[in-house]
Each structure stands twice: as C-alpha cells, then as structure tokens.
PDB file of N, CA, C and O in Angstrom:
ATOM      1  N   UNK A   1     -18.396 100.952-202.193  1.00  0.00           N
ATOM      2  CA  UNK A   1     -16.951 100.885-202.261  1.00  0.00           C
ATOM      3  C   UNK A   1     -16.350 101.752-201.161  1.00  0.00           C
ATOM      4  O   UNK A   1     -16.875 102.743-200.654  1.00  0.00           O
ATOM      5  N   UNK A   2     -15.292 101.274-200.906  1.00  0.00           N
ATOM      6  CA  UNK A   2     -14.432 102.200-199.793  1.00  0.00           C
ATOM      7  C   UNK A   2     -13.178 102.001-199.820  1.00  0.00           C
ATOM      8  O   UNK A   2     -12.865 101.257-200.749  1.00  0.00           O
ATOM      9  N   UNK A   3     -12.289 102.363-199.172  1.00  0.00           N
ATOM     10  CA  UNK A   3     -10.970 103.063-199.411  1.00  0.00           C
ATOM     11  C   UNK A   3      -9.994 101.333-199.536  1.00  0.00           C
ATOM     12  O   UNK A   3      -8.897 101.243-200.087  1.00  0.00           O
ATOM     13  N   UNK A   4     -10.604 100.359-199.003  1.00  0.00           N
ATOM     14  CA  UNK A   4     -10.127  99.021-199.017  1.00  0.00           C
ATOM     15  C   UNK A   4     -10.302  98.217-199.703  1.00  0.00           C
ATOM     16  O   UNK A   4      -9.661  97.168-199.657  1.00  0.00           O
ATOM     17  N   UNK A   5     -11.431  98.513-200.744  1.00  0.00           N
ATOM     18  CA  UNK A   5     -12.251  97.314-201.505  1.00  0.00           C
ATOM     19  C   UNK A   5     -10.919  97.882-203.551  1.00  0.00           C
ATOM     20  O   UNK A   5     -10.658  98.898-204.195  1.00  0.00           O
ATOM     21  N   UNK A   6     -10.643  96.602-203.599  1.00  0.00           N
ATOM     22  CA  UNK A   6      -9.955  96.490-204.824  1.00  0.00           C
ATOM     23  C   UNK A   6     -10.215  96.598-205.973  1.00  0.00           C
ATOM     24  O   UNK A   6     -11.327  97.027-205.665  1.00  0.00           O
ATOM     25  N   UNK A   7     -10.241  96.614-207.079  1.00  0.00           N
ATOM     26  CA  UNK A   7     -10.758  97.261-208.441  1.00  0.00           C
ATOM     27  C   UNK A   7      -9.649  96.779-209.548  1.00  0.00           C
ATOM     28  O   UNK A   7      -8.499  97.203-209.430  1.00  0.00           O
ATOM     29  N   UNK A   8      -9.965  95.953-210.554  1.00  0.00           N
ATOM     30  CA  UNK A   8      -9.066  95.402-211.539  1.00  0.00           C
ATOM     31  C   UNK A   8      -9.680  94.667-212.128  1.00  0.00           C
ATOM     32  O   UNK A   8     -10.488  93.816-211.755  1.00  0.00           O
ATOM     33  N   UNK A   9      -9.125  95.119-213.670  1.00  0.00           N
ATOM     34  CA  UNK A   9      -9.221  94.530-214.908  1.00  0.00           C
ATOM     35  C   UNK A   9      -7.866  93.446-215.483  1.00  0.00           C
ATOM     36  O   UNK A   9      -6.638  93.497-215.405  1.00  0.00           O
ATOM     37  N   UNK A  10      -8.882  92.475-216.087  1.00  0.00           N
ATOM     38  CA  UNK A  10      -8.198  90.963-216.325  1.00  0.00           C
ATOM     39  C   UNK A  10      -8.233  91.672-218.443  1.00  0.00           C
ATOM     40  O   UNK A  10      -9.006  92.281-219.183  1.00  0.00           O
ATOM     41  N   UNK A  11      -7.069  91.134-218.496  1.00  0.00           N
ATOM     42  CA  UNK A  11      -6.932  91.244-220.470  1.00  0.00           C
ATOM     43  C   UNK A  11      -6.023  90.289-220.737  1.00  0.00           C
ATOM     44  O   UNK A  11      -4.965  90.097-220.137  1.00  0.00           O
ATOM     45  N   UNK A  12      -6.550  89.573-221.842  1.00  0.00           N
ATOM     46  CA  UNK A  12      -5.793  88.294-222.467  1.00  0.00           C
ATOM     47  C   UNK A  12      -4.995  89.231-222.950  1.00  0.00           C
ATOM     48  O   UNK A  12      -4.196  89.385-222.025  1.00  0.00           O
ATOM     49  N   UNK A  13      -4.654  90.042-223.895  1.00  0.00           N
ATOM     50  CA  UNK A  13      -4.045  90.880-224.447  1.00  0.00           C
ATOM     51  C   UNK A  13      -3.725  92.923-224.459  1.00  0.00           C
ATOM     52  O   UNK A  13      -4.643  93.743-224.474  1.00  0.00           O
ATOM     53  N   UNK A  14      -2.733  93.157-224.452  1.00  0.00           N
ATOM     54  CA  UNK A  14      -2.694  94.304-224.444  1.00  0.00           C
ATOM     55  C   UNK A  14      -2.725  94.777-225.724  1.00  0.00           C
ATOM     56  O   UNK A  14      -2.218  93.814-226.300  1.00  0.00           O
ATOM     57  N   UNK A  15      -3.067  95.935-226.960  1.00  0.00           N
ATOM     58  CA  UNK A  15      -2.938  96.684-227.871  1.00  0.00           C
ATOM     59  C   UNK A  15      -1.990  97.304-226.942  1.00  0.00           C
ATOM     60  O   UNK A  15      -2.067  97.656-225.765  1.00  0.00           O
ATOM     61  N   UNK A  16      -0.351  97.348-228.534  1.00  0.00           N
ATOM     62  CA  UNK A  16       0.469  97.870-228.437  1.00  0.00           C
ATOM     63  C   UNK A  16       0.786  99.274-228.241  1.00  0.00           C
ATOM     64  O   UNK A  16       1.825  99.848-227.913  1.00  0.00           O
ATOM     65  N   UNK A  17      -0.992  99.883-228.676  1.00  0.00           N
ATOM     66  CA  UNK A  17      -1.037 101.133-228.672  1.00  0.00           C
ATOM     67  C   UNK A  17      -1.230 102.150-226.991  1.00  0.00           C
ATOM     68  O   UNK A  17      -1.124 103.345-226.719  1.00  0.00           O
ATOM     69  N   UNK A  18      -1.469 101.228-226.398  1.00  0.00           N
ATOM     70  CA  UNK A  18      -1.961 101.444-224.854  1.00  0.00           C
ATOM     71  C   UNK A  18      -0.591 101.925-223.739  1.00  0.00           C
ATOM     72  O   UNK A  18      -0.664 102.232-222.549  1.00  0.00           O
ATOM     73  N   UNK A  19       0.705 101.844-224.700  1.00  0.00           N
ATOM     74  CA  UNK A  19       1.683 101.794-224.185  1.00  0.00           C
ATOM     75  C   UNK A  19       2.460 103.182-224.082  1.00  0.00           C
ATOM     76  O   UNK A  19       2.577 103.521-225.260  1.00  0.00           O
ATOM     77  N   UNK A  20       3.000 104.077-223.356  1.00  0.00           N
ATOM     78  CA  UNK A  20       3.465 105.214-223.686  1.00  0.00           C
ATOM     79  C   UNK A  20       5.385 105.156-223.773  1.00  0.00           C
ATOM     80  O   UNK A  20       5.922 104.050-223.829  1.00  0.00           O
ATOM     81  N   UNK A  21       5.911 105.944-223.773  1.00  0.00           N
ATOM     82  CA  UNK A  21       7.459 105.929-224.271  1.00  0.00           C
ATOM     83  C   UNK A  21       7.963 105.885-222.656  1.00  0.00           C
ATOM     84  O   UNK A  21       9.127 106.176-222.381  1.00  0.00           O
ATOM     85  N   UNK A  22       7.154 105.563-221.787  1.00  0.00           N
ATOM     86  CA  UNK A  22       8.017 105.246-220.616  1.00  0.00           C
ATOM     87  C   UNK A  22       7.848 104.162-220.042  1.00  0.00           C
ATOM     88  O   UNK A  22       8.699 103.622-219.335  1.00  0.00           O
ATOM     89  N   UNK A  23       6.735 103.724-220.279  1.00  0.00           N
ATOM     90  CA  UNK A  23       6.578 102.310-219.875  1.00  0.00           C
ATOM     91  C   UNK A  23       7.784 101.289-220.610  1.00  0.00           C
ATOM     92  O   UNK A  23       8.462 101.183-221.632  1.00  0.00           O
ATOM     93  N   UNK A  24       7.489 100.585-219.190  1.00  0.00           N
ATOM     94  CA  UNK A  24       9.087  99.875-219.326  1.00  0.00           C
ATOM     95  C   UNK A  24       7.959  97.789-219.693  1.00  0.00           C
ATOM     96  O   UNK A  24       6.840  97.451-219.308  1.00  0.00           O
ATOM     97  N   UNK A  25       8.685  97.245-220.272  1.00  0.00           N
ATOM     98  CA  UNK A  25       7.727  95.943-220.783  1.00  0.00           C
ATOM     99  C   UNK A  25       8.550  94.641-219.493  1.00  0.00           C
ATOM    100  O   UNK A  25       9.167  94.846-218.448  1.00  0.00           O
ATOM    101  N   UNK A  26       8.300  93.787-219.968  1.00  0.00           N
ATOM    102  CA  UNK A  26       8.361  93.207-218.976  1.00  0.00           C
ATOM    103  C   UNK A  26       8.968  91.761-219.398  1.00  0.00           C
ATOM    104  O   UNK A  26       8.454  91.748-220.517  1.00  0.00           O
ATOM    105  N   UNK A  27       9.444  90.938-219.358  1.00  0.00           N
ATOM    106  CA  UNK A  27      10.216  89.497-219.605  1.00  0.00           C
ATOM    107  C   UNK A  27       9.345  88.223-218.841  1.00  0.00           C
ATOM    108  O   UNK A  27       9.007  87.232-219.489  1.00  0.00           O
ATOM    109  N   UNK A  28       9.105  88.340-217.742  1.00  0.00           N
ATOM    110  CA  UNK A  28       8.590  87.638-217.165  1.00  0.00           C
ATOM    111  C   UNK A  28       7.649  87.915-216.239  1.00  0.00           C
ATOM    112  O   UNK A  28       7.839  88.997-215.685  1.00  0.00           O
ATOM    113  N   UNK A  29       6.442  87.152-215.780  1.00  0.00           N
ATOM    114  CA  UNK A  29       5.532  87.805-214.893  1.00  0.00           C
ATOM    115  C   UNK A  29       5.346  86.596-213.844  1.00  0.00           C
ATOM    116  O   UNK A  29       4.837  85.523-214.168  1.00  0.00           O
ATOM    117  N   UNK A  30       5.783  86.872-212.640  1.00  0.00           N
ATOM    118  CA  UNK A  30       5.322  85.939-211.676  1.00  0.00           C
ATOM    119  C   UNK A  30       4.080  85.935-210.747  1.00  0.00           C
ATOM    120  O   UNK A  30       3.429  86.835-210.217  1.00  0.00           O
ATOM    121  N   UNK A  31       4.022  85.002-210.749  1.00  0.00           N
ATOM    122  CA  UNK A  31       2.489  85.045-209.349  1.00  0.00           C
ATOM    123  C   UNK A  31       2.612  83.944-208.762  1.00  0.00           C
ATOM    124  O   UNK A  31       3.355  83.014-209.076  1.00  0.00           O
ATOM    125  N   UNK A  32       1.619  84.040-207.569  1.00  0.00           N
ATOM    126  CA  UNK A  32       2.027  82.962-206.649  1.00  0.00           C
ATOM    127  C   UNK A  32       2.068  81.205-207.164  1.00  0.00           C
ATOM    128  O   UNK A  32       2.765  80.305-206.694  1.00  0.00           O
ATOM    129  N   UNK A  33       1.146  81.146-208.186  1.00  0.00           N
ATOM    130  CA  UNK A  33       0.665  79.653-208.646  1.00  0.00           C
ATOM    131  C   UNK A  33       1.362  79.647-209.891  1.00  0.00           C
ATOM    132  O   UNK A  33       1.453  78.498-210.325  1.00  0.00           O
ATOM    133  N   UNK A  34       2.061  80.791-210.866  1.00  0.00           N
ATOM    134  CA  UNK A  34       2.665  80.278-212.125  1.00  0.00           C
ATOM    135  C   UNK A  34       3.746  81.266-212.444  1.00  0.00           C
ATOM    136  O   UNK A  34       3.545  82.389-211.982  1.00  0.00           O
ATOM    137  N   UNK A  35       5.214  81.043-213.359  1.00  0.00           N
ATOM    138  CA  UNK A  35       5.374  81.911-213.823  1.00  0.00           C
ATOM    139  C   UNK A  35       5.307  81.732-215.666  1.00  0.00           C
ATOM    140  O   UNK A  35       5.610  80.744-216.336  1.00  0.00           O
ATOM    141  N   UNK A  36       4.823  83.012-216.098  1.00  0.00           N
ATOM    142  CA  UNK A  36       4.911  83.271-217.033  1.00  0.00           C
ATOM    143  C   UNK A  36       5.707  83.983-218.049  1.00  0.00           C
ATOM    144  O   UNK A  36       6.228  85.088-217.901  1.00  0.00           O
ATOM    145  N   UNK A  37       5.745  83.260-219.060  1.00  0.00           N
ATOM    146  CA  UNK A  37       7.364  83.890-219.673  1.00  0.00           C
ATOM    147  C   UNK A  37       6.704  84.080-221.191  1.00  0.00           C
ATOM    148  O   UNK A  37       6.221  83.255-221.968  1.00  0.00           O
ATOM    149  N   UNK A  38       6.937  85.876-221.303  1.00  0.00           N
ATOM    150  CA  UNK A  38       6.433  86.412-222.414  1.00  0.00           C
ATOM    151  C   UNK A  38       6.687  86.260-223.379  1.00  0.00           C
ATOM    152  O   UNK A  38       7.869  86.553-223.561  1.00  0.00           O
ATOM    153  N   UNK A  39       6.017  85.798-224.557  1.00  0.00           N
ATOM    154  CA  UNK A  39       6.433  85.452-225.720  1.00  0.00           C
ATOM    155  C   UNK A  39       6.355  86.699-226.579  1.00  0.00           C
ATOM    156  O   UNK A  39       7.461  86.745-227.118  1.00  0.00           O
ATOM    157  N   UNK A  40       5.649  87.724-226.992  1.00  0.00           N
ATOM    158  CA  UNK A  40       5.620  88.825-227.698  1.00  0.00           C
ATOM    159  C   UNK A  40       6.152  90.141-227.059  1.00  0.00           C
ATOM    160  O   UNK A  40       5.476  91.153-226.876  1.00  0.00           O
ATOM    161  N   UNK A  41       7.258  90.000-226.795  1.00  0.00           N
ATOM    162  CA  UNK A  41       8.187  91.274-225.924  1.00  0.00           C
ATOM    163  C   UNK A  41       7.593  92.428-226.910  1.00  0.00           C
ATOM    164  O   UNK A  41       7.107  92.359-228.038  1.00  0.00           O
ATOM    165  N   UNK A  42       7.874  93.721-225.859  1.00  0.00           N
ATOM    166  CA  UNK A  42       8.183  94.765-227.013  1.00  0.00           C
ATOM    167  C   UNK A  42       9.537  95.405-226.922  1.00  0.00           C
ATOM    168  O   UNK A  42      10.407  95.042-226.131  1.00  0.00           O
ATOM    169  N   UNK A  43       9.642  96.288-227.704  1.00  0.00           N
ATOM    170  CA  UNK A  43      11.145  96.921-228.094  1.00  0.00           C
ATOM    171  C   UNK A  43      11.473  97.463-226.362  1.00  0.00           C
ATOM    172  O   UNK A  43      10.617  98.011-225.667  1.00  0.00           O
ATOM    173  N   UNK A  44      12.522  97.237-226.027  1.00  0.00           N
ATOM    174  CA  UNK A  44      13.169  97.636-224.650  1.00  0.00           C
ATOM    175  C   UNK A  44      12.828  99.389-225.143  1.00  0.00           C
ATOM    176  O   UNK A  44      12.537  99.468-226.337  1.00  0.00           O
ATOM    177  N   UNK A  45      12.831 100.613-224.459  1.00  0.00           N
ATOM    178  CA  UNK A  45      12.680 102.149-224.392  1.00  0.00           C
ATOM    179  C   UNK A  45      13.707 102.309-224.415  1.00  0.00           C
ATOM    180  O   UNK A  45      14.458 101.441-223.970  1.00  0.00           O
ATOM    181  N   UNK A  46      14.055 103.145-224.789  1.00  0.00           N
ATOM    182  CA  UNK A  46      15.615 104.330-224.389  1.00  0.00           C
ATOM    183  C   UNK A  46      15.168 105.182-223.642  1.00  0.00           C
ATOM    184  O   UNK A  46      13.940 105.268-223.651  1.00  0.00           O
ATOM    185  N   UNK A  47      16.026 106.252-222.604  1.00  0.00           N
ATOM    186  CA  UNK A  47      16.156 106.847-221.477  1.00  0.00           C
ATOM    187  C   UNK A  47      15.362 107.962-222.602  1.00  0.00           C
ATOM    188  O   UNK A  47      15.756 108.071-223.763  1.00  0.00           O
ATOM    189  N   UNK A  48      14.108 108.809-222.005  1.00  0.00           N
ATOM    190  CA  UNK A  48      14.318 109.866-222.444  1.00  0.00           C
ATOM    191  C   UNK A  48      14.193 111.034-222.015  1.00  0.00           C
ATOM    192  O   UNK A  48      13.194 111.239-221.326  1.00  0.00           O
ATOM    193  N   UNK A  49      14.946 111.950-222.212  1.00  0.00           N
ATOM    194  CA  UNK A  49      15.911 112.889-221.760  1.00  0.00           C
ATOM    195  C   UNK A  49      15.136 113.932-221.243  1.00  0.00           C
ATOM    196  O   UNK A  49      15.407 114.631-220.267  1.00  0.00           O
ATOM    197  N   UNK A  50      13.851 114.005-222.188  1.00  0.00           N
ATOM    198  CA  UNK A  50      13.253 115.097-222.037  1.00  0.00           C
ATOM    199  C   UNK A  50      12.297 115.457-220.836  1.00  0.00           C
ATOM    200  O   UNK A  50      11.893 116.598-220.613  1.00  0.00           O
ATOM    201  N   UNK A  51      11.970 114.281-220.052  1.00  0.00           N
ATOM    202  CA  UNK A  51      11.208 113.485-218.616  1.00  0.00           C
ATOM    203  C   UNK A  51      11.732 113.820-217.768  1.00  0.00           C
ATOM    204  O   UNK A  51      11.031 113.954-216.765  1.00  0.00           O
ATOM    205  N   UNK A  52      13.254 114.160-217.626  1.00  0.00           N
ATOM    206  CA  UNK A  52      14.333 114.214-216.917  1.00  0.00           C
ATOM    207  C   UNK A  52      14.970 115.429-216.713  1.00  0.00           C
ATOM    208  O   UNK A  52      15.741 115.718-217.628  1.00  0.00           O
ATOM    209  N   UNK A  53      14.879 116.449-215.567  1.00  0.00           N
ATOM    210  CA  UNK A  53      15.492 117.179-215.277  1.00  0.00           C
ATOM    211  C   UNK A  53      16.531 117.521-215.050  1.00  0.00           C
ATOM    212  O   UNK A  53      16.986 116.519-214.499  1.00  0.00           O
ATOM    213  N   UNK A  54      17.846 118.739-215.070  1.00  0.00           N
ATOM    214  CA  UNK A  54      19.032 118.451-214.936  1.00  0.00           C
ATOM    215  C   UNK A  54      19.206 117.989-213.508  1.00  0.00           C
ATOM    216  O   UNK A  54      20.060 117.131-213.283  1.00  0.00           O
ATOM    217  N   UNK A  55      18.408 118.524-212.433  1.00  0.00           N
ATOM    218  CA  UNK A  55      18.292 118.320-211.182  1.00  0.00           C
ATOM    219  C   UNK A  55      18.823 116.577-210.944  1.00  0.00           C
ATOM    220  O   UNK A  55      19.942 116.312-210.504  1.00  0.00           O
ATOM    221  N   UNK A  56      17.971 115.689-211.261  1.00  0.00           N
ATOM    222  CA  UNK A  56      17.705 114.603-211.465  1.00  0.00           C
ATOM    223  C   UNK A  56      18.899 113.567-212.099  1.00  0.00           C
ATOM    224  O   UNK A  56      19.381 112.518-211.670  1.00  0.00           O
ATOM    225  N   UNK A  57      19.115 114.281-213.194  1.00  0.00           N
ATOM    226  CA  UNK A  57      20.197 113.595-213.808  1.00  0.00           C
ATOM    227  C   UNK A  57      21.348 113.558-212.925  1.00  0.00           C
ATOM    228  O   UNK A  57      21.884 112.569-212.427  1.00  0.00           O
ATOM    229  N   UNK A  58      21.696 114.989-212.786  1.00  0.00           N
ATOM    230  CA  UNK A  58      22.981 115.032-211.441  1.00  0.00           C
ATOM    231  C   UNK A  58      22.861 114.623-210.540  1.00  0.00           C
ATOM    232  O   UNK A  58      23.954 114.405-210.017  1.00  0.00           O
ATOM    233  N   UNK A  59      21.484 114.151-209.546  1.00  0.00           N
ATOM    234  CA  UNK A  59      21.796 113.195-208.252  1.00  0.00           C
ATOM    235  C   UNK A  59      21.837 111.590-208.845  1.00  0.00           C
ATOM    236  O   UNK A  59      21.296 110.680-208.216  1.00  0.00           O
ATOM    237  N   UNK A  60      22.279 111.451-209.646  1.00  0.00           N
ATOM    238  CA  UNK A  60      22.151 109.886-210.301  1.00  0.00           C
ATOM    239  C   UNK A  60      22.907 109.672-211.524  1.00  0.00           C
ATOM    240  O   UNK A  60      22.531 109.641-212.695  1.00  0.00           O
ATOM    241  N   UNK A  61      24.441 109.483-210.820  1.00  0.00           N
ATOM    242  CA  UNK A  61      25.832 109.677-210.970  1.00  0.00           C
ATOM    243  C   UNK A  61      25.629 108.891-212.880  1.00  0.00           C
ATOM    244  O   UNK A  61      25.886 109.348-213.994  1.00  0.00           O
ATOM    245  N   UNK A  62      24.978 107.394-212.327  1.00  0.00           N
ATOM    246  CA  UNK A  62      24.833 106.579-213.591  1.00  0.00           C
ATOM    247  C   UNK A  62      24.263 107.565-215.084  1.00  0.00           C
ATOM    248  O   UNK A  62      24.985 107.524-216.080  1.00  0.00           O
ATOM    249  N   UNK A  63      23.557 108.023-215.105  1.00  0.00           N
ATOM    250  CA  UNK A  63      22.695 108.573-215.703  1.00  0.00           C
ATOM    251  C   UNK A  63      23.471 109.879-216.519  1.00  0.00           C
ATOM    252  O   UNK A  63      23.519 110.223-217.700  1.00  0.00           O
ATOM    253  N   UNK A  64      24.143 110.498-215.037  1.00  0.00           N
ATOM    254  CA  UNK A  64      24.690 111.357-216.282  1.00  0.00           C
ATOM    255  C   UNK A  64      26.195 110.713-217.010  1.00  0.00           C
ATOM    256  O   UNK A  64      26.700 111.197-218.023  1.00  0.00           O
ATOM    257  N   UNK A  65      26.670 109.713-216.364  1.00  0.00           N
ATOM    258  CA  UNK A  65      27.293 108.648-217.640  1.00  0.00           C
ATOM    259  C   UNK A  65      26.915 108.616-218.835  1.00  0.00           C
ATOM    260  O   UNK A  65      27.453 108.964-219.886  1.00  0.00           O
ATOM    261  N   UNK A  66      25.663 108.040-218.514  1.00  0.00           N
ATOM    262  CA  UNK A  66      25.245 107.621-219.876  1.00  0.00           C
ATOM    263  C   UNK A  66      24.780 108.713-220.612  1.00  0.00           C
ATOM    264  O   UNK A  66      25.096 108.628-221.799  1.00  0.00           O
ATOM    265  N   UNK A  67      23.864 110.140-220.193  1.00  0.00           N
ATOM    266  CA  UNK A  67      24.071 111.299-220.985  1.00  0.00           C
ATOM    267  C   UNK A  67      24.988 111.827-221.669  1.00  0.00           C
ATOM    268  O   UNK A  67      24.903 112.474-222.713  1.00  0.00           O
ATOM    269  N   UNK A  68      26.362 111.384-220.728  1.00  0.00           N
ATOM    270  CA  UNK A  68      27.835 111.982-221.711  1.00  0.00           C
ATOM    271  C   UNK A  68      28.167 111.185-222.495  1.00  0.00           C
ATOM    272  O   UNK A  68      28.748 111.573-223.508  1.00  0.00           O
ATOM    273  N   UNK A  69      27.934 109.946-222.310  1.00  0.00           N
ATOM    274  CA  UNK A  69      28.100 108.586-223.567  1.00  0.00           C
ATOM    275  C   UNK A  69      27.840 109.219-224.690  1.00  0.00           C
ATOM    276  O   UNK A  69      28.580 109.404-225.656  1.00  0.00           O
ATOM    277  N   UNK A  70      26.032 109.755-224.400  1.00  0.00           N
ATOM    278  CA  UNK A  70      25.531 110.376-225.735  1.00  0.00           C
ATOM    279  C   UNK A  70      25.790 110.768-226.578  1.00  0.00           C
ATOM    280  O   UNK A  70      25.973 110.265-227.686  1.00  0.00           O
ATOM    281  N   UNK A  71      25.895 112.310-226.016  1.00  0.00           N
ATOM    282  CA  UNK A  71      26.557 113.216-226.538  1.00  0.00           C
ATOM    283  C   UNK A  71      27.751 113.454-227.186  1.00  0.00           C
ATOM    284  O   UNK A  71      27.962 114.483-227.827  1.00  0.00           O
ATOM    285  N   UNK A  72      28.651 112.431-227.033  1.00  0.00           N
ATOM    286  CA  UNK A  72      29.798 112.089-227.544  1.00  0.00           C
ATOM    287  C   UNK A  72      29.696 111.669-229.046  1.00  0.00           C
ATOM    288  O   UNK A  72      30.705 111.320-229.660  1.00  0.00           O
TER     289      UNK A  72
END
C-alpha cells in the first residue's frame, strides 16, 4: 500500500448505533450511474452547543441567531 492506493468498505446497512450526535444523515445519495433516495431517514440533529466554542459561534453571525432564539 502507499499513499495513493484506496481503502473502503461496502455495507448494505448501517446500525443506528454507529452514528454519533454530529453526524448529519443524509436524504439522498448520488453517484455517477444512480441516484438513491433513502427510505429509513434518521432524526435530523440539533446544533450542539457544547462542540461549539464562543469563538466560533461569534464569527458565524447565523448561529448566534439561533443561540439567542434559544435562550429565549
């Protein structure tokens, strides 16, 4: 192997458990020969807060919107 040669795993299915609170899911998956349109979504994530520095929040005007939404 070397720094060019590719590496990947094929799964009919994912366990729901494989998933962490930031992973974001997905609606549709395209590729060059098909697209595929997911039938077993999972729950969309909420922002969470705790990932997120104040640094961060304040260069990303949207965000702290929606933090003050919150808190409200």
């Amino acid at each position: 192997m070397c720094q060019s040669t590719l590496s990947f795993q094929v799964y009919d299915e994912f366990p729901e458990s494989i998933f962490e609170t930031f992973d974001v899911p997905v609606d549709i998956i395209i590729t060059p020969s098909r697209i595929i349109n997911v039938e077993k979504r999972l729950d969309r994530p909420t922002l969470n807060w705790e990932y997120l520095s104040k640094r961060r929040v304040d260069r990303i005007p949207i965000m702290q919107l929606i933090l003050d939404q919150e808190k409200a």
